[in-house]
N, C-alpha and C positions, 0 to 999 in steps of 0.2 A: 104709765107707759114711759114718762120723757125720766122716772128715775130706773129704770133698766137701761134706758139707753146712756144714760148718764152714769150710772155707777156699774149695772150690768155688764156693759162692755167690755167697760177694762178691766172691771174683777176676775173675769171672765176670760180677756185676752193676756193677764197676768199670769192668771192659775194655768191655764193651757200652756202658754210657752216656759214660765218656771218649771214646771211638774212634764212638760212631754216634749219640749225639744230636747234639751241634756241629754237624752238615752233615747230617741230616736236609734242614730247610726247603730249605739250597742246592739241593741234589740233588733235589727234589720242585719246585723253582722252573727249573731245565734242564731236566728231564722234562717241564714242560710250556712252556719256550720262553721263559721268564724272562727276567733277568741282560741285560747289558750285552752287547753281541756287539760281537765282534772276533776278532782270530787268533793263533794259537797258533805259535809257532816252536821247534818241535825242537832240546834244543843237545846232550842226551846221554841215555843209558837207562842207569838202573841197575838190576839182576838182582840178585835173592834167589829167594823161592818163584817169583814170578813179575817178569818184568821192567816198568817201568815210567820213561816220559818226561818229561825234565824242560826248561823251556826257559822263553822270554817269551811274558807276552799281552799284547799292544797292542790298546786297545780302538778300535774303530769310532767316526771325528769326534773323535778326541781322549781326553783323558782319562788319568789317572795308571795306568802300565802297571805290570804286576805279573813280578818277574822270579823267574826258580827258582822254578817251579810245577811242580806235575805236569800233568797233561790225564787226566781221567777217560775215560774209553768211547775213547780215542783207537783211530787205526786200526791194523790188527795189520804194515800194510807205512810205518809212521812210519818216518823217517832220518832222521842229523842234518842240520838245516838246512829239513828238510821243514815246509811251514806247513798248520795243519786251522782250519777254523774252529770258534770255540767261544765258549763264554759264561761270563762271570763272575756268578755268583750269589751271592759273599759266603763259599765254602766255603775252613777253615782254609787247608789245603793245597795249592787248586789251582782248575783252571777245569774246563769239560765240554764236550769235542767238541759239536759242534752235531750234529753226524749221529746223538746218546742212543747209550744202551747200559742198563746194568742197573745199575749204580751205585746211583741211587736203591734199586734193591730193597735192594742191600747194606748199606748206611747204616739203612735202616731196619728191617730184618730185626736189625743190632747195636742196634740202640733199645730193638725190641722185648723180645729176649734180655737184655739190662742191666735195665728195666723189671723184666722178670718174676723175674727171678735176684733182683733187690733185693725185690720186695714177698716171694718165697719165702722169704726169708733174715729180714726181718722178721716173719715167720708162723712159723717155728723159735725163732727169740728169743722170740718173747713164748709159744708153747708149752712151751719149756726153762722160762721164768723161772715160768709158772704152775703145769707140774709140781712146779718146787723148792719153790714155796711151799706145795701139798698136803703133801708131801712134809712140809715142815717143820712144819707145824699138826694131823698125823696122831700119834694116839699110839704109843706106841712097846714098851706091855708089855701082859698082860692087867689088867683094870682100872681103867686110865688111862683120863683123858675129856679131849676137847677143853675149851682155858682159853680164852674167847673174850676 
């Protein structure tokens, strides 16, 4: 137990905030129709847990296009070559099909999770550190008084 709380924590309030605040805002800015619209071109998927597409956005009227992105929410019958429309909202890694999906939830749900894991993990430390110090200023035989 005392090593989740000790390394758990912050692996935990690390991976949350590295990985879901960055693209929060982007992700809550396509959810509601933000960003730069233009289109997404499909040029390959790559598979792990799940797979995922990678390709160019050219934005709509011009504009500096973004290549080897991913597409968030993309649609589940993408091919290579297939184009979606989506929006660039400023997020590290990629853009956001226009048609949403859950993304946003995801992004922020890791926010959340990193948030709380961090303020937890600083609520241990300063409990460890105030116990030690009872701890140290308690006496130690019958007799003995505290020396203030």
């Amino acid at each position: 137990m005392k090593f989740l709380l000790w390394v758990g924590l912050p692996f935990l309030a690390l991976l949350g905030l590295a990985l879901g605040v960055p693209d929060v805002a982007p992700a809550w800015q396509a959810k509601s129709g933000d960003g730069t619209a233009g289109t997404f071109t499909a040029r390959y998927e790559s598979c792990g847990r799940n797979c995922t597409w990678h390709g160019d956005f050219v934005p709509d009227g011009g504009g500096t296009p973004r290549n080897d992105v991913i597409v968030y929410d993309g649609p589940d019958e993408l091919t290579s070559g297939a184009t979606v429309a989506a929006r660039d909202t400023g997020a590290r890694r990629g853009v956001f099909a226009a048609q949403g999906g859950g993304t946003w939830l995801l992004f922020t749900g890791l926010a959340v999770a990193g948030v709380l894991a961090a303020i937890g993990w600083v609520a241990i430390l300063v409990h460890a550190i105030a116990n030690r110090r009872r701890t140290w200023r308690e006496p130690t035989g019958p007799g003995k008084s505290v020396q203030g």
